[in-house]
C-alpha positions as CSV (number, residue, x, y, z in Angstrom):
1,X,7.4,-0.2,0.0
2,X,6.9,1.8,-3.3
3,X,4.5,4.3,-4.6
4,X,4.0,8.0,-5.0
5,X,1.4,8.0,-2.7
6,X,3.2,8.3,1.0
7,X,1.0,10.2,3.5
8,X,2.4,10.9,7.0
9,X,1.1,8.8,9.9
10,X,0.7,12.8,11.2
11,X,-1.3,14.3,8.9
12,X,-3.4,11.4,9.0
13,X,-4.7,11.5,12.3
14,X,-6.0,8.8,14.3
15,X,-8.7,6.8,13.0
16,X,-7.5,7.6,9.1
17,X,-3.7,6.1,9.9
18,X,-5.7,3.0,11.5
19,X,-7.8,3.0,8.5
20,X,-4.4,3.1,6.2
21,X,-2.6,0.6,8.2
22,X,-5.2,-2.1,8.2
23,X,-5.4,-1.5,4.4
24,X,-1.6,-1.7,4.2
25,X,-1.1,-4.6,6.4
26,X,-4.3,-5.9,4.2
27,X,-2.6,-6.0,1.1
28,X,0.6,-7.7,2.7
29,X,-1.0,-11.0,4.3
30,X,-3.4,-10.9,0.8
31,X,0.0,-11.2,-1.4
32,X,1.1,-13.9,1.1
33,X,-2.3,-15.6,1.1
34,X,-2.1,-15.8,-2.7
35,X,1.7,-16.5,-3.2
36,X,3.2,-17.3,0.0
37,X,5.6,-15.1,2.5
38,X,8.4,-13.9,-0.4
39,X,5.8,-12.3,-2.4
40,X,4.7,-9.9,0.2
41,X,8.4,-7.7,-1.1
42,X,5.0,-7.0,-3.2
43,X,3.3,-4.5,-0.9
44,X,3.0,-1.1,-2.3
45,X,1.4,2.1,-1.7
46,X,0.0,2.8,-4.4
47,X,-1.4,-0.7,-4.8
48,X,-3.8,-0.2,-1.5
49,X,-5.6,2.3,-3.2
50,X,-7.4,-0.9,-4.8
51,X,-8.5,-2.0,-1.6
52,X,-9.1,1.4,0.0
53,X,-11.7,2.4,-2.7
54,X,-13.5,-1.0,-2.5
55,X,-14.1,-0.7,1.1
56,X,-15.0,3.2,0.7
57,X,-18.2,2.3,-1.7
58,X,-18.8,-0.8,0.5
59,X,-22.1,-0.9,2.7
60,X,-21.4,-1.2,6.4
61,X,-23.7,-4.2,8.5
62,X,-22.3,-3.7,11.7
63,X,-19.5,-4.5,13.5
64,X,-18.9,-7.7,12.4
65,X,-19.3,-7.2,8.6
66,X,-16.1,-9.5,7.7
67,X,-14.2,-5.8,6.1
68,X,-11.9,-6.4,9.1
69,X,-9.8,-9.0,11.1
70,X,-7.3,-8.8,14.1
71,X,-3.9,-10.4,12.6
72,X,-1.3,-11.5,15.1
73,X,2.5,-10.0,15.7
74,X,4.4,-9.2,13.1
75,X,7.9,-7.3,13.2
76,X,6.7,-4.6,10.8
77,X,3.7,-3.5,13.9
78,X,6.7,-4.0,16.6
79,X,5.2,-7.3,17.3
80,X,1.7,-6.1,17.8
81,X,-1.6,-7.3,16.9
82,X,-3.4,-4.7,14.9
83,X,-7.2,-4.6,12.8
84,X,-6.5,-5.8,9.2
85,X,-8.5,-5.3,5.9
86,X,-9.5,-8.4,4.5
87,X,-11.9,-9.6,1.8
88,X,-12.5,-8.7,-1.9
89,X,-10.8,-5.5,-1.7
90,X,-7.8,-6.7,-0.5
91,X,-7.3,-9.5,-2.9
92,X,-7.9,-7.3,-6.1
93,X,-4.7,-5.2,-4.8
94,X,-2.9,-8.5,-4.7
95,X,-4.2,-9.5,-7.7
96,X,-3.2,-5.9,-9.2
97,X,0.3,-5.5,-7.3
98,X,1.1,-9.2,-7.8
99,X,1.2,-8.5,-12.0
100,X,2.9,-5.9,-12.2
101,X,5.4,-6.7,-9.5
102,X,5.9,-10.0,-11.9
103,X,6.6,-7.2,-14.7
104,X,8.3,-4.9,-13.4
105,X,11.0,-7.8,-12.8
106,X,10.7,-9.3,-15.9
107,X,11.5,-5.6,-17.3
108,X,14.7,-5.6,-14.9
109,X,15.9,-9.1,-16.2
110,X,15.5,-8.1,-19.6
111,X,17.5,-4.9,-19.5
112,X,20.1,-6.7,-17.3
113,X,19.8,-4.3,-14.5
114,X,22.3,-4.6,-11.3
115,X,22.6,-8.1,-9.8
116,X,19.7,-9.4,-12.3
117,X,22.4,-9.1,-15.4
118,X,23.8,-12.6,-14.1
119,X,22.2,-15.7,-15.7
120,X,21.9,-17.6,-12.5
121,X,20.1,-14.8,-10.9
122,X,18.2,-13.8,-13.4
123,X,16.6,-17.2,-14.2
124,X,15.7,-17.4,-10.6
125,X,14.2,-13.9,-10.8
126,X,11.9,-15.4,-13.7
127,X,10.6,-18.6,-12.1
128,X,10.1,-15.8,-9.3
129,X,8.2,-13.8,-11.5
130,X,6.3,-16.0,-13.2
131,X,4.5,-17.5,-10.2
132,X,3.3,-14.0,-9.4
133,X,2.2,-13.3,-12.7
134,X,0.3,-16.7,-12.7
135,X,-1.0,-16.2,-9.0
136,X,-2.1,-12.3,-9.5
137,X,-4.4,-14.0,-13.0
138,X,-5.4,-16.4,-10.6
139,X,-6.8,-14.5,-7.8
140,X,-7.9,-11.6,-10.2
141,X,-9.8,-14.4,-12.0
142,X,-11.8,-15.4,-8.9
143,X,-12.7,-11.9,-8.8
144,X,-13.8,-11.7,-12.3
145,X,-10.9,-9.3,-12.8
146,X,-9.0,-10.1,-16.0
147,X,-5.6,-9.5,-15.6
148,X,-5.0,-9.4,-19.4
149,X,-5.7,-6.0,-19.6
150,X,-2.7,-5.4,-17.0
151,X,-0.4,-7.8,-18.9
152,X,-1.6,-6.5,-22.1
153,X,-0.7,-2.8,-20.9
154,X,2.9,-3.9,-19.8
155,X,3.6,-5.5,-23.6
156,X,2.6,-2.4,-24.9
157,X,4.6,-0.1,-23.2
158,X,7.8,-1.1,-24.8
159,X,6.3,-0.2,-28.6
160,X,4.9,2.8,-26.9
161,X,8.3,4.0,-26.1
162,X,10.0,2.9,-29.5
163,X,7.6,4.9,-31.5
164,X,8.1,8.3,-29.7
165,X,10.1,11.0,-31.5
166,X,11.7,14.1,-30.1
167,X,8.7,16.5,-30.2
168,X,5.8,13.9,-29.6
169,X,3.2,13.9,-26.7
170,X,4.4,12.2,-23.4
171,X,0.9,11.0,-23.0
172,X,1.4,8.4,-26.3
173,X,4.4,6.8,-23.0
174,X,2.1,7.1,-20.4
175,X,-1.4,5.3,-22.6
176,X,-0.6,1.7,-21.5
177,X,-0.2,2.6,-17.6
178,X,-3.4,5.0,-17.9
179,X,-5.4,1.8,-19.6
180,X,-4.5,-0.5,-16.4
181,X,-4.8,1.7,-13.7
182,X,-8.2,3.1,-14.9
183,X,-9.2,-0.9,-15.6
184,X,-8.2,-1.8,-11.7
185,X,-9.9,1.5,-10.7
186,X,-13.0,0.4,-12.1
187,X,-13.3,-2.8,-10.8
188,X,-13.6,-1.7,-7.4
189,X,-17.0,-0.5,-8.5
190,X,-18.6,-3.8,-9.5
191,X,-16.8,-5.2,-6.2
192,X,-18.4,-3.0,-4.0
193,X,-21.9,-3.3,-5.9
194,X,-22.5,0.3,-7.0
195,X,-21.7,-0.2,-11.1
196,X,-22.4,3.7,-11.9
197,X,-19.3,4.5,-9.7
198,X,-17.4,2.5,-12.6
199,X,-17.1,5.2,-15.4
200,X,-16.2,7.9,-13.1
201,X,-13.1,5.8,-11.4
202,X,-12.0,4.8,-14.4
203,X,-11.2,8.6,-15.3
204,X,-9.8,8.7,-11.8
205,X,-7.6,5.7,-12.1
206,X,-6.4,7.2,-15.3
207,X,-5.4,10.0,-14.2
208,X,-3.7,8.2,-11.7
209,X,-1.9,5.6,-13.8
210,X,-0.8,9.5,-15.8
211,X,0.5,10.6,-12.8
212,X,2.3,7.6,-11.2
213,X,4.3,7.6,-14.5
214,X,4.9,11.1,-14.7
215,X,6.4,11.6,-11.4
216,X,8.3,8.2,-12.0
217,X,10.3,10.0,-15.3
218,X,10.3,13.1,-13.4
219,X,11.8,11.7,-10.1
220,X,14.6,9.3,-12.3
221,X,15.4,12.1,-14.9
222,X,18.7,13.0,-13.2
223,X,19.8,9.6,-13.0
224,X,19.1,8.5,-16.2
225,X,20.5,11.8,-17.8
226,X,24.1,10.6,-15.8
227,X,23.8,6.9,-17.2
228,X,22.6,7.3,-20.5
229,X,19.5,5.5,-20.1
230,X,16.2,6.2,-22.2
231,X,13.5,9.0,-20.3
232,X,10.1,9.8,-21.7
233,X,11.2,12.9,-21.0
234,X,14.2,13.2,-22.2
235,X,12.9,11.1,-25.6
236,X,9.7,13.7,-26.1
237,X,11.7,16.7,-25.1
238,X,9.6,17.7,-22.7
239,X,10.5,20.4,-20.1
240,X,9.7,20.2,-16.7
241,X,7.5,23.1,-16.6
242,X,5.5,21.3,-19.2
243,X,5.7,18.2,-17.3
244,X,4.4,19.7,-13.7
245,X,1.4,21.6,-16.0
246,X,0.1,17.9,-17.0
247,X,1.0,16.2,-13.3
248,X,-1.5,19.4,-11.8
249,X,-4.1,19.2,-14.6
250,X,-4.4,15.0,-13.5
251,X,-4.3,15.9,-10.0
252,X,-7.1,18.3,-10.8
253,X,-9.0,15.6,-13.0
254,X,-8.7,13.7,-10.5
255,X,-11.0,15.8,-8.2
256,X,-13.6,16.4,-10.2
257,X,-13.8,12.8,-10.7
258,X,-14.1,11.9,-7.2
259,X,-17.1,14.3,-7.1
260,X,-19.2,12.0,-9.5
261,X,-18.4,8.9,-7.3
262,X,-20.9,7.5,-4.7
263,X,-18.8,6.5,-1.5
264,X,-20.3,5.3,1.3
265,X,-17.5,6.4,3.7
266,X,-14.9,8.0,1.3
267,X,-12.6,9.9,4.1
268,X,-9.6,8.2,3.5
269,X,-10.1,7.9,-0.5
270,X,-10.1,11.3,-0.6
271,X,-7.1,12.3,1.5
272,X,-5.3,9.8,-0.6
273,X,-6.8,10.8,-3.8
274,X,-7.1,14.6,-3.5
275,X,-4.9,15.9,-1.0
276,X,-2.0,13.5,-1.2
277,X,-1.4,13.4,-4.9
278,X,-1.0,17.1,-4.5
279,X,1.6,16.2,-2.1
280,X,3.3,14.2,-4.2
281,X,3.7,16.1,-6.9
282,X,5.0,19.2,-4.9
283,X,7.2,16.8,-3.3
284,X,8.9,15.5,-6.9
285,X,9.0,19.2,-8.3
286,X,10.8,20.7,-5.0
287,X,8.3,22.5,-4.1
288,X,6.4,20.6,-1.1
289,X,5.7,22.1,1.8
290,X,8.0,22.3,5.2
291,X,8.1,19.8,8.2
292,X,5.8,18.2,10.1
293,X,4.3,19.7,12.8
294,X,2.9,16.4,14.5
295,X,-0.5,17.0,14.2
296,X,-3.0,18.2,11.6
297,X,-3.3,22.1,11.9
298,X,-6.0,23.0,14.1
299,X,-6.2,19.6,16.0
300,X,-5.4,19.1,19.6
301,X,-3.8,15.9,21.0
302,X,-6.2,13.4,21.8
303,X,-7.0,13.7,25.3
304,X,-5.4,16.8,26.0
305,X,-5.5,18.8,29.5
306,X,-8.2,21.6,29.5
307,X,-5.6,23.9,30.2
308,X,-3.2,22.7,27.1
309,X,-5.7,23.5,24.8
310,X,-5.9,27.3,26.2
311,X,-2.5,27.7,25.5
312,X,-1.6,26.7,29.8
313,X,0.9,24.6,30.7
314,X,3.8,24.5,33.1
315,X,6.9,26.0,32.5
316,X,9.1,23.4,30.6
317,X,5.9,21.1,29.9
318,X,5.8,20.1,26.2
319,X,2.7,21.1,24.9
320,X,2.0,17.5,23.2
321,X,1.8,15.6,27.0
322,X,-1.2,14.3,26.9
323,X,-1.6,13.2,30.1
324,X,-1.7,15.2,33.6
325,X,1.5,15.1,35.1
326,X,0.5,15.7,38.5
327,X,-2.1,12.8,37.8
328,X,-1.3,8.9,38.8
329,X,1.1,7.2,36.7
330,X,-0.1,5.1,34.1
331,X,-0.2,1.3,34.7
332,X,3.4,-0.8,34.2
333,X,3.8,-2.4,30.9
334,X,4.5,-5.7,30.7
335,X,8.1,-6.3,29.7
336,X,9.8,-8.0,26.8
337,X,12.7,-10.1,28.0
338,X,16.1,-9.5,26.7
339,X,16.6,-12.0,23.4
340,X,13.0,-10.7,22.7
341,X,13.4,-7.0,22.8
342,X,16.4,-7.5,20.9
343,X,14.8,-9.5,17.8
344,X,12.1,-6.5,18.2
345,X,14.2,-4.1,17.6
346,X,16.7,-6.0,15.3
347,X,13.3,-5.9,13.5
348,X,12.4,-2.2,13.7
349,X,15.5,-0.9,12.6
350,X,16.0,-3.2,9.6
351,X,12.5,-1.8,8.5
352,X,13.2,1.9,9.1
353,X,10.7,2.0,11.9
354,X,12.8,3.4,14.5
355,X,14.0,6.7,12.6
356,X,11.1,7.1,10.3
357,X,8.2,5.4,12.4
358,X,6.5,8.4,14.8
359,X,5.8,7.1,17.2
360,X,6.6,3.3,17.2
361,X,6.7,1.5,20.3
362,X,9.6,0.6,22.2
363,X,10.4,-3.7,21.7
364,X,11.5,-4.0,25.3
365,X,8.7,-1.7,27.8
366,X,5.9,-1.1,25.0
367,X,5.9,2.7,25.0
368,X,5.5,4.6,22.9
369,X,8.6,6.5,21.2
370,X,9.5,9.0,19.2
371,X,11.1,8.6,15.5
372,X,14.8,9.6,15.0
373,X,13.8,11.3,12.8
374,X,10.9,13.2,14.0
375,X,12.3,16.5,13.9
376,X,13.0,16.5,10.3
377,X,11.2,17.1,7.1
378,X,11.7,13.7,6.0
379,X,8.4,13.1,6.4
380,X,7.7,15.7,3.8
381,X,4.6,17.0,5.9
382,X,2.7,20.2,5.2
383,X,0.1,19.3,7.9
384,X,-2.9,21.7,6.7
385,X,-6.2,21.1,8.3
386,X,-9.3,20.1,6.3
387,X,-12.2,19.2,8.0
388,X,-14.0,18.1,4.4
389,X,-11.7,15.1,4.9
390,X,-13.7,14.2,8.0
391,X,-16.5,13.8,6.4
392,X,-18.4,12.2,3.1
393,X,-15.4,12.6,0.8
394,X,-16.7,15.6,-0.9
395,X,-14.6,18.6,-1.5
396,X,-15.0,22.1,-0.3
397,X,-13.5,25.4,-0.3
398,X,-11.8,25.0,2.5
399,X,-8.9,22.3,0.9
400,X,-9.8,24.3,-2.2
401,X,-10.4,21.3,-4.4
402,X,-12.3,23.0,-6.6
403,X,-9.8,25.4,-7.4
């Protein structure tokens, strides 16, 4: 998983993490519908925004409107079954995530990086990369995306770094990511059947394309400082005070193109979109907010005890039990057996689940757990409240978005 947008199953709350992990898990059986089970090592954060924005302008017929399925186990849900997105929006981020992914290792064979320096390797890595590019053009064709503009974008990045001079704008680097992002972006307009939504996510998506790059150089500028390699930042001599100025003014952008856009249910687009870019650029500059406090400010656990949410409890009761201790016990869970539990949790810890995962649930009774690492900022939350993300989308004083 990759992407600067990484939003905290915590500050999501309930129904938006569902939302986010049926998008997520989405995109991954998508990339293995369209290119089998390696290329879901595809999946990306960033790239779900694709198929969250589709379904946000979508029209809802009922219940059974196709936007979701219920996939089986897999190892990355602790072997659960789980509500999936599925459909058009889906397949555009594969599409989308799919081309790049086929770039971004073609870029890695070319400059010889790490294990992909060695012939053998890297000639498997292109037959690898290769069938995703020709997969993404594929699916992105049957959605009357044209990938060329993607591909096209990725060629021109390398003449877009060769012509910058010390002194030049860092926006001549970040063009060719701007052009795809904001091409992808408005796609998911003529998907969802509302065309006037087009011009306005286009400005959002590049914005978006500005920022993912941005915080890229930003994030690898130590590193490449120590091994000599080439920087935008570096190469323009840009300062980082300079740098954060632009990464606030796209976040802002951002915003106030969100506000022209005509969502039908646009929650989750815009904690993504306007609260967790902010995030993410506090987060690259240092200057994010502290640790989580498992819960989004002002919300009380789900089913809480009258007396909980007055503050009452019994000495040495933890204020997040949700459920009356004096009450019955809950039902027994059914039991994995031994080999089971153990290919469970073989699985949850080779995925980070189990120290980064809050809760997950446990691979032998089915409870639920807390993360390893749930008492630290890892997480990077700064749970503020904001009930304008309940709603329509729209932004208020209250997260000031309009600040």
């Amino acid at each position: 998983m990759f992407g600067i947008i990484r939003p905290c199953s915590h500050r999501l709350g309930g129904h938006l993490k569902t939302e986010w992990m049926a998008h997520l898990c989405g995109l991954c059986l998508a990339l293995r519908g369209a290119k089998g089970q390696f290329s879901r090592v595809a999946t990306n954060y960033d790239g779900l925004i694709v198929s969250v924005l589709v379904d946000a302008q979508s029209r809802r017929t009922g219940a059974a409107d196709g936007r979701r399925r219920t996939a089986g186990p897999c190892p990355l849900r602790g072997m659960r079954s789980a509500p999936v997105a599925q459909g058009e929006g889906a397949r555009l981020a594969a599409s989308v995530s799919l081309v790049l992914a086929s770039a971004k290792v073609q870029d890695h064979v070319v400059d010889g990086d790490g294990v992909l320096g060695r012939r053998p390797v890297a000639a498997v890595a292109r037959r690898i990369a290769s069938g995703w590019a020709q997969a993404g053009a594929r699916t992105g064709a049957e959605l009357g995306f044209d990938t060329a503009v993607l591909v096209d974008a990725v060629e021109r990045q390398q003449d877009a770094e060769l012509a910058v001079v010390r002194g030049g704008s860092l926006l001549t680097v970040t063009e060719p990511t701007e052009t795809a992002t904001a091409a992808a972006f408005a796609h998911t307009a003529v998907l969802a059947g509302r065309p006037a939504n087009a011009e306005p996510l286009a400005e959002a998506g590049r914005l978006f394309g500005r920022l993912a790059h941005l915080l890229d150089a930003v994030e690898d500028l130590a590193a490449d400082e120590e091994a000599g390699l080439w920087n935008p930042l570096t190469a323009t001599g840009t300062d980082l005070a300079e740098a954060r100025r632009l990464c606030d003014d796209a976040v802002h952008g951002v915003r106030l193109a969100l506000r022209e856009v005509d969502f039908v249910d646009g929650g989750l687009a815009h904690v993504l979109l306007a609260h967790e870019l902010q995030r993410s650029v506090r987060r690259v500059f240092g200057s994010g907010a502290g640790g989580c406090a498992h819960a989004p400010s002002g919300e009380e656990p789900q089913d809480a005890l009258p007396s909980q949410a007055s503050g009452e409890r019994p000495p040495g009761q933890s204020p997040w039990i949700t459920r009356d201790p004096t009450g019955p016990p809950p039902p027994p869970q059914r039991r994995r057996g031994l080999l089971a539990g153990c290919a469970v949790w073989s699985g949850l810890c080779c995925t980070g689940q189990i120290c980064c995962r809050d809760p997950y649930h446990d691979p032998w009774t089915g409870e639920s757990r807390e993360g390893w690492c749930h008492k630290c900022d890892c997480c990077d939350c700064g749970c503020e409240g904001c009930s304008c993300c309940e709603g329509d989308g729209c932004c208020c004083d209250c997260c000031d978005c309009g600040a």
